[in-house]
C-alpha positions as CSV (number, residue, x, y, z in Angstrom):
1,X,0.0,0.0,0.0
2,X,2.5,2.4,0.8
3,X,4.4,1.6,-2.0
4,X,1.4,1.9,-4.5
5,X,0.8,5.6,-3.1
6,X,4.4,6.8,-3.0
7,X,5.1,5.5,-6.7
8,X,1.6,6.6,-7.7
9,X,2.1,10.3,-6.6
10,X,6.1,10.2,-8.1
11,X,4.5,8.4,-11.6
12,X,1.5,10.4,-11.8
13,X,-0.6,7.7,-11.9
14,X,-4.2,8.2,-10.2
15,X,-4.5,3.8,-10.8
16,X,-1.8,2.9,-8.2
17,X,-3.3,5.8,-6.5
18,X,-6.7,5.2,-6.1
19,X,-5.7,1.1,-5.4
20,X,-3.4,2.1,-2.9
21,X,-6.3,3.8,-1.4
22,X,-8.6,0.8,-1.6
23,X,-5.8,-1.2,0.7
24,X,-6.1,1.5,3.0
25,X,-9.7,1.5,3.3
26,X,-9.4,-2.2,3.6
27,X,-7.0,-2.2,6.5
28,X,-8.7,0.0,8.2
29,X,-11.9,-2.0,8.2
30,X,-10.2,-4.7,8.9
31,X,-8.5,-3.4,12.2
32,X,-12.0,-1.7,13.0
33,X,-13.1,-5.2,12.9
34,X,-9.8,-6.4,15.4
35,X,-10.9,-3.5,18.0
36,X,-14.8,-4.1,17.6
37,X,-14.1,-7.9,17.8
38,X,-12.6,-7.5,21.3
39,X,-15.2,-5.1,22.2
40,X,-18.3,-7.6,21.6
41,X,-16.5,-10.0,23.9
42,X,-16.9,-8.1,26.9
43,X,-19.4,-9.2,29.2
44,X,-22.7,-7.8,28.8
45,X,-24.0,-5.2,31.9
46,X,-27.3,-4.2,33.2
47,X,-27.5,-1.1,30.7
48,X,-26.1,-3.5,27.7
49,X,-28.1,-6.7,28.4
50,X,-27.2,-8.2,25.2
51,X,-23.9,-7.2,25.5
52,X,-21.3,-5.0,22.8
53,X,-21.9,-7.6,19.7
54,X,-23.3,-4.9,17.9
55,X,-19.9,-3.0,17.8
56,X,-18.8,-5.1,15.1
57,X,-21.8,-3.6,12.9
58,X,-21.7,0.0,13.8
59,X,-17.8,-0.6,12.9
60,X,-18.7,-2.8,9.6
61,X,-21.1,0.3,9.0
62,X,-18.5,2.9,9.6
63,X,-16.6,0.9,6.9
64,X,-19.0,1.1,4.9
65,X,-18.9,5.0,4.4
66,X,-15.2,5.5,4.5
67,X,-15.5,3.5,1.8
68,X,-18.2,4.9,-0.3
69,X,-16.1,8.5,0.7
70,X,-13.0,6.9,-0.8
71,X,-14.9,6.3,-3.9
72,X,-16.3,9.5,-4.6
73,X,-12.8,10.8,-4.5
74,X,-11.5,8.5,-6.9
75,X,-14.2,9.1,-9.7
76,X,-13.7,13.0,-8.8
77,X,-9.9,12.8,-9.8
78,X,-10.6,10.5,-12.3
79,X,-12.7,13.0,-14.2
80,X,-10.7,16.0,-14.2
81,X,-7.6,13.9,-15.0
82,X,-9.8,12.6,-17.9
83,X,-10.2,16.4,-19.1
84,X,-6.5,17.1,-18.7
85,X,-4.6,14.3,-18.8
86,X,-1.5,14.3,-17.2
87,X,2.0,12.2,-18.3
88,X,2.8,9.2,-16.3
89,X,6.0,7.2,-15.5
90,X,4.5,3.8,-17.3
91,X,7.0,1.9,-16.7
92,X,7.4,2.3,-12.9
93,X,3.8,2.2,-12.7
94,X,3.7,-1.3,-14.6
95,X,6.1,-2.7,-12.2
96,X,5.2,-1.8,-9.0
97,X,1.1,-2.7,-10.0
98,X,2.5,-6.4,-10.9
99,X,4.6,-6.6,-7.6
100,X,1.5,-5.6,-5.6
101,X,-0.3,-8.0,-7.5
102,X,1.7,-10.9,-6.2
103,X,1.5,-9.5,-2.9
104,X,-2.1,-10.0,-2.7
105,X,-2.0,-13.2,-4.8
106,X,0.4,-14.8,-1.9
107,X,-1.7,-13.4,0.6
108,X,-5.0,-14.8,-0.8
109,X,-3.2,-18.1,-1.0
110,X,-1.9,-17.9,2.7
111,X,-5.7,-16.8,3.7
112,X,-7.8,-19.4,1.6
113,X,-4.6,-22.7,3.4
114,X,-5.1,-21.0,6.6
115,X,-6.6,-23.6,9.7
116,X,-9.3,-20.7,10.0
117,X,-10.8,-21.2,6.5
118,X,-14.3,-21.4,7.8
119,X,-13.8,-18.2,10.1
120,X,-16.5,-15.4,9.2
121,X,-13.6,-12.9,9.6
122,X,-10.8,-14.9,7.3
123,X,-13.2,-15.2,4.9
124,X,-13.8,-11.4,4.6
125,X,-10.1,-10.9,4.8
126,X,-9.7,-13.1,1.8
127,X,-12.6,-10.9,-0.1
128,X,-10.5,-7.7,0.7
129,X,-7.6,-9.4,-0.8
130,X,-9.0,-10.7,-4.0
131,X,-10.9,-7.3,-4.1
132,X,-7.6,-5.8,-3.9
133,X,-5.5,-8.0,-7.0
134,X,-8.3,-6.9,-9.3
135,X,-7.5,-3.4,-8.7
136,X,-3.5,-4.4,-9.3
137,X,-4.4,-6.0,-12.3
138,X,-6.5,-3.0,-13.3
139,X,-3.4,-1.1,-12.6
140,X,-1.0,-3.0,-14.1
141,X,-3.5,-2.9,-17.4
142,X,-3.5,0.9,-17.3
143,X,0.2,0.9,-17.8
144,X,0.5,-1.6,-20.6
145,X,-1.9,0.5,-22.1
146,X,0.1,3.8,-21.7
147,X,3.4,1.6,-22.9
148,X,1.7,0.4,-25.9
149,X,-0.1,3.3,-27.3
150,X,0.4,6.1,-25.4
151,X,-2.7,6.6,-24.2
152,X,-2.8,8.2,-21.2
153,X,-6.7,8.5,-20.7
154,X,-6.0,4.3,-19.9
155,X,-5.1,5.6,-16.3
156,X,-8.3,7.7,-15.1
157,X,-10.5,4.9,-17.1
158,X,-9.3,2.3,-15.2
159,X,-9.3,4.5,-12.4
160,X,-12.8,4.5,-12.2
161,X,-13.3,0.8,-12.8
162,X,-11.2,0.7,-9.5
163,X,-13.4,3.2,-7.6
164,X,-16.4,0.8,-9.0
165,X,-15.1,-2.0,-7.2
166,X,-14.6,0.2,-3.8
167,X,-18.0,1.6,-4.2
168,X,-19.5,-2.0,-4.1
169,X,-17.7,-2.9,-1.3
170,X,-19.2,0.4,0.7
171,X,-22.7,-0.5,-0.6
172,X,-22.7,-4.1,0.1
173,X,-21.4,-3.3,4.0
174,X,-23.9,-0.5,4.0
175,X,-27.2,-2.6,3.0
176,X,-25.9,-5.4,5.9
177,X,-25.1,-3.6,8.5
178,X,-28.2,-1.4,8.1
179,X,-30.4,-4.3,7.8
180,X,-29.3,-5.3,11.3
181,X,-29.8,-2.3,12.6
182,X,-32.9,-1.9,11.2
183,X,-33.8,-5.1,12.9
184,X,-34.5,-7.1,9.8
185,X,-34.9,-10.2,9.1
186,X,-31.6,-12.2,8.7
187,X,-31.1,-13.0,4.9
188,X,-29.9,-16.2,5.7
189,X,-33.3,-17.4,7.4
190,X,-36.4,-17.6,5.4
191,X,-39.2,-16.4,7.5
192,X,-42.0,-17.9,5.4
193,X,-40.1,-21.2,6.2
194,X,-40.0,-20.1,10.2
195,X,-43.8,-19.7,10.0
196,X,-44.3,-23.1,8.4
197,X,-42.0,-24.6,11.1
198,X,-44.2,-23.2,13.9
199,X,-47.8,-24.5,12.8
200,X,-46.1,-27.9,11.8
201,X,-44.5,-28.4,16.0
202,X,-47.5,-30.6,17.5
203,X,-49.5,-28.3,19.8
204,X,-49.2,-25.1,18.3
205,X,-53.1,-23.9,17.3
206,X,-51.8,-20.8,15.7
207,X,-49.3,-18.0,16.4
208,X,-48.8,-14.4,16.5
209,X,-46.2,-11.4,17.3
210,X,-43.7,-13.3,15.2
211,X,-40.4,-11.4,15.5
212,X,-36.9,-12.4,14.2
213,X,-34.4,-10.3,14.2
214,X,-30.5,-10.3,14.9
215,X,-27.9,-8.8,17.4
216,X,-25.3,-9.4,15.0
217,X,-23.1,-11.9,12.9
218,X,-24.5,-15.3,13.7
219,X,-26.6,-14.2,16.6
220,X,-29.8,-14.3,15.6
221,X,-33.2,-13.9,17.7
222,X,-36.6,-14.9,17.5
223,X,-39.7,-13.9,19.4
224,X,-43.3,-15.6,19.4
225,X,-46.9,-16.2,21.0
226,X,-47.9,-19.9,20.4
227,X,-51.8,-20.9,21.1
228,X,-51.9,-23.8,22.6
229,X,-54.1,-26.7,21.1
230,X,-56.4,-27.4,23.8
231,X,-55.7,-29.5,26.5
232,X,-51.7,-29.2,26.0
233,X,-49.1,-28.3,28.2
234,X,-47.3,-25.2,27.6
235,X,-44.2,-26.1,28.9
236,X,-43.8,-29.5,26.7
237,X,-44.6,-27.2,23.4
238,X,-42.1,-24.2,24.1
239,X,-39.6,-27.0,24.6
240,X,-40.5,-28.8,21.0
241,X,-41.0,-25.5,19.7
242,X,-37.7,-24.5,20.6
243,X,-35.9,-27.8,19.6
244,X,-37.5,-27.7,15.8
245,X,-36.1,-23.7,15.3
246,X,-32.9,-24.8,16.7
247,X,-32.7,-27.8,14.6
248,X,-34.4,-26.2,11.0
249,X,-33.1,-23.3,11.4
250,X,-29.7,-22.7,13.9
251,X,-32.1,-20.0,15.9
252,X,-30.8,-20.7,19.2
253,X,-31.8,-17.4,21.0
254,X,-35.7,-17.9,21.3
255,X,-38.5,-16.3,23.3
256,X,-41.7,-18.1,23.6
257,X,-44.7,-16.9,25.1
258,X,-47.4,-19.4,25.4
259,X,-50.9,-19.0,25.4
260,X,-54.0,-21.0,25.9
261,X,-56.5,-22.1,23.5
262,X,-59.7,-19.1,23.3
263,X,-61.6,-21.7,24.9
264,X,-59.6,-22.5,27.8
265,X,-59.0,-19.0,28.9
266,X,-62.8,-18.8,29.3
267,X,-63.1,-21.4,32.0
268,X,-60.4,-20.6,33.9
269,X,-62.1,-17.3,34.3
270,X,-64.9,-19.2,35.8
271,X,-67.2,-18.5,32.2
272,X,-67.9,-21.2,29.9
273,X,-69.1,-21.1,26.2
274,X,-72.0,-21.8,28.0
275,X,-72.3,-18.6,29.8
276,X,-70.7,-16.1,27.3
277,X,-73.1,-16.9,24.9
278,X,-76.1,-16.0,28.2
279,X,-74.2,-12.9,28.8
280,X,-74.2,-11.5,25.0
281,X,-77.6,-12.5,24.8
C-alpha cells in the first residue's frame, strides 16, 4: 500500500493511486473489525443486556462509508484527469502494480490454506484481498496500455473501474449492517419457512407477534406467541418449539410466550361457552 501511493504520486498515476487507497480502506476495516471484535466479547451489563456484539456492525457500517467516501474521491480525480490528462511514468507504474499484484495473490493463498478457512472474519479478509488483486491487475492494465499506445486517458479509465469496485464494497457493507440495525430479518433465514416450522410443532393452534431479528453476525433472535391446542401443556410445546427452530433453522436465541386455546381461557375465568353466549344474549 504504501508503495502503491508513493510511486503513484512520483508516476502520476491516479491507478496505483486510487488502489493504494482501496488497501487502506481495507486495512482500516479490517482493524475496526480487530478492536470491535474485542469489544463484543466483553461481558454484557445491566445497561447493555445483550452485551457490545453490535460494535462489530456499527464498525462494519462505519466501513462502509469511508469507503463509499473513498470512492467519490477516486471518480472525482478521475474526471478531471480525464479532461487534462496528465503524463505518467509507465514503466514504474507497470512494475510496481505487478509486484502488488503478487503480494495480494500470496496473501489470498496464505488466507484461503489458513486452519481458520471457515472463520467469518478470514473469509472477509480473503474478499479484501482478491478485491484488492483486481485493482492491481487493473493497474498493471492501465500501464501496458500507456506503454503500448500512449494513451494516457487508460489511467483515469481504469481508475474509475477501481473506484467501482470500492463503491461496491461500501454498498454491500452498508445494505448489511443497516439491515441489522434496522432489525431485519436475517437474509440467511427464510421467514416464510419459520412460519411453516411453527404450525407444523405438535401443539401449536396458531401464532402471533412473530419477531426475528439479529444482534449481530450469527446471533440471531426470534420472538413468538404460540396458542396452545387445547388440552396441551405449555411447557412440553415451548420445549419442542424450541428444539424444531434450533434444529431447522440454527435459531438458538428464542423467546416463547405461550398462550392458551380461546376456549380455555374462558373457564379458567370461571365463564364457559355456556355462559358467554347468556351474557351477549
Amino acid at each position: 500500500m504504501v508503495v502503491e501511493a508513493t510511486v503513484g504520486w512520483w508516476s502520476g498515476s491516479l491507478a496505483l493511486m486510487a488502489d493504494a487507497g482501496h488497501m487502506l480502506a481495507d486495512a482500516v476495516a479490517l482493524g475496526l473489525a480487530i478492536v470491535a471484535q474485542r469489544i463484543a466479547t466483553q461481558t454484557r451489563t445491566r445497561a447493555q443486556t445483550y452485551g457490545f456484539r453490535r460494535a462489530e456492525v456499527l464498525a462494519a457500517f462505519a466501513n462502509g462509508i469511508a469507503l463509499a467516501l473513498t470512492a467519490v474521491w477516486v471518480f472525482s480525480e478521475a474526471a478531471a484527469r480525464w479532461q487534462e490528462p496528465e503524463p505518467i511514468e509507465a514503466v514504474a507504474m507497470t512494475a510496481t502494480a505487478a509486484v502488488g499484484l503478487v503480494v495480494n495473490l500470496v496473501s489470498a493463498f496464505i488466507l484461503s490454506r489458513g486452519s481458520h478457512g471457515h472463520n467469518v472474519n478470514t473469509r472477509a479478509a480473503l474478499a479484501h484481498v482478491i478485491s484488492d488483486a483486481l485493482g492491481s491487475v487493473g493497474a498493471i492494465l492501465a500501464g501496458v496500455l500507456v506503454l503500448a499506445f500512449g494513451w494516457t486517458r487508460a489511467d483515469p479509465a481504469i481508475s474509475a473501474f477501481i473506484g467501482c469496485l470500492i463503491l461496491w464494497g461500501g454498498w454491500r457493507l452498508v445494505r448489511d449492517t443497516s439491515r441489522v440495525l434496522m432489525e431485519g430479518t436475517p437474509t440467511a433465514i427464510d421467514i416464510a419457512q419459520v412460519e411453516e416450522t411453527l404450525r407444523g410443532v405438535p401443539g401449536v393452534a396458531d401464532f402471533h407477534d412473530l419477531h426475528l431479528w439479529s444482534i449481530s453476525d450469527d446471533f440471531d433472535v426470534l420472538t413468538v406467541h404460540v396458542v396452545l391446542d387445547e388440552g396441551r401443556h405449555g411447557t412440553e410445546v415451548v420445549e419442542a418449539v424450541s428444539r424444531r427452530l434450533r434444529d431447522r433453522h440454527g435459531i438458538e436465541h428464542v423467546t416463547i410466550q405461550p398462550e392458551a386455546a380461546p376456549q380455555e381461557r374462558l373457564v379458567t375465568l370461571g365463564r364457559g361457552p355456556r355462559d358467554r353466549t347468556r351474557s351477549e344474549t
